[in-house]
C-alpha angles and dihedrals in degrees: 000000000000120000116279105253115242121248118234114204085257099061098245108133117228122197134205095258085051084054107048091048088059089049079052105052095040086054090051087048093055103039083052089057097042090054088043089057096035082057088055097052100045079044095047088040094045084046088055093048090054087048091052091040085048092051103055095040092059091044102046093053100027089065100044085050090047099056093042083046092053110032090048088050089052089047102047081047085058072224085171092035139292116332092216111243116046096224084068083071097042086051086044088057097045099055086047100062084048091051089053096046091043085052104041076055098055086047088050091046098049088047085056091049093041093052097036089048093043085227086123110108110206117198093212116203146102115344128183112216096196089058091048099044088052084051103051093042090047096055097050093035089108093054091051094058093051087049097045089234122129118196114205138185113213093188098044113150088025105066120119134257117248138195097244140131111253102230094042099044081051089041088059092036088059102034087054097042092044088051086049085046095050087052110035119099127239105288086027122158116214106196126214120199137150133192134185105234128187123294091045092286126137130210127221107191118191109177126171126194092232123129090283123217139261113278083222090056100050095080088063098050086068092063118083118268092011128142130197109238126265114343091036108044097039098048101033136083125208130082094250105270108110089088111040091045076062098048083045094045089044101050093050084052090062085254137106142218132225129180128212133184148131127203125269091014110070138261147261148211123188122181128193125219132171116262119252093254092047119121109254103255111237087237114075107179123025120186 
């Protein structure tokens, strides 16, 4: 005799096989929502190891490199009084510029690590471009001048505002006009513009007159520790991570990054950022 079926207000009659197919499928449901948190916690958990891990990388190597930075710079200055032979200066300054390219490495290796592993927390809002651009060209303004390159901005005091986190838009802006910098010849000229285009979307444009690189070879400029071919890899310095810290920055700012050259006339990077007004997109990061 099978099992008398259960009577709902509505008059619908439920039977036990009705029933126990609910049961299933809440069960499911909630078995569902218990993995999927279970996911976010072993993801938010995995995302504070890297930041610890972070932490004390960049702080283990940052401090050694400090003190050689600074104490060999004290020492090619004679800051306390001749060191004796010149050639003790000569070696001071040496070991200084390394200490400032090992450590502008160390600072371009954590940002990788940061942005690959989306442990990087951007503070997204108003930024002025004018402001950033002065900055940036400021601060490299020394290594211009050793190099003979000026860098100039045609439309200063005119650039747009974008929707952008500060560190990261200077952190683009110096990692492209350190890269024209690298490849432009003595006398050179590194421009700096910037256009609102159409979907709310600003361009920043940073061209050289180098020699320029291989279109084949630009997909590949935007992978770590890649080089374009001849020209670029003989004559520069760098392991290969300016630009794809940009493509990664960008990206997380809701932008993008495209390269164009052609050899033996120049080349250019253009990034695309949202425009100050533009509605934040739902996506923050996308990698």
């Amino acid at each position: 005799m099978s099992p008398p079926a259960i009577t709902d207000a509505s008059g619908h009659a439920e039977t036990p096989r009705e029933n126990a197919g609910a049961d299933n499928g809440l069960m499911s449901q909630t078995t569902a929502f218990r993995r999927a948190a279970a996911r976010a916690r072993r993801k938010q958990a995995l995302d504070d190891q890297k930041r610890s891990f972070l932490r004390m990388v960049s702080h283990e190597l940052r401090t050694p490199l400090n003190a050689v930075i600074g104490f060999s710079e004290i020492l090619s200055c004679e800051l306390y009084g001749p060191l004796g032979a010149p050639q003790y200066k000569e070696y001071a300054s040496l070991v200084h510029e390394s200490g400032l390219k090992l450590l502008r490495l160390v600072n371009q290796i954590v940002e990788i690590a940061r942005l690959e592993g989306h442990v990087t927390d951007l503070d997204l809002g108003e930024e002025n471009l004018d402001d950033a651009v002065e900055d940036v060209i400021l601060q490299l303004r020394a290594e211009a001048t050793a190099r003979g390159v000026s860098i100039v901005a045609p439309e200063a005091g005119t650039l747009p505002s974008l929707r952008a986190d500060g560190r990261g838009l200077r952190t683009i802006l110096t990692n492209l006009l350190q890269n024209a910098l690298t490849h432009s010849p003595q006398g050179g000229l590194v421009v700096v513009e910037a256009r609102q285009v159409g979907g709310g979307q600003v361009e920043i444009e940073i061209r050289d007159h180098g020699e320029g690189a291989d279109p084949a070879d630009l997909p590949r400029l935007i992978r770590p520790f890649e080089q374009g071919g001849a020209t670029l890899t003989r004559a520069s310095e760098g392991a290969g991570l300016g630009l794809p810290i940009v493509d990664l920055l960008a990206r997380a700012m809701d932008g993008s990054l495209r390269l164009r050259s052609t050899l033996g006339h120049g080349f250019t990077a253009i990034v695309t950022l949202p425009d100050a007004a533009a509605r934040p997109s739902t996506a923050r990061a996308r990698f």
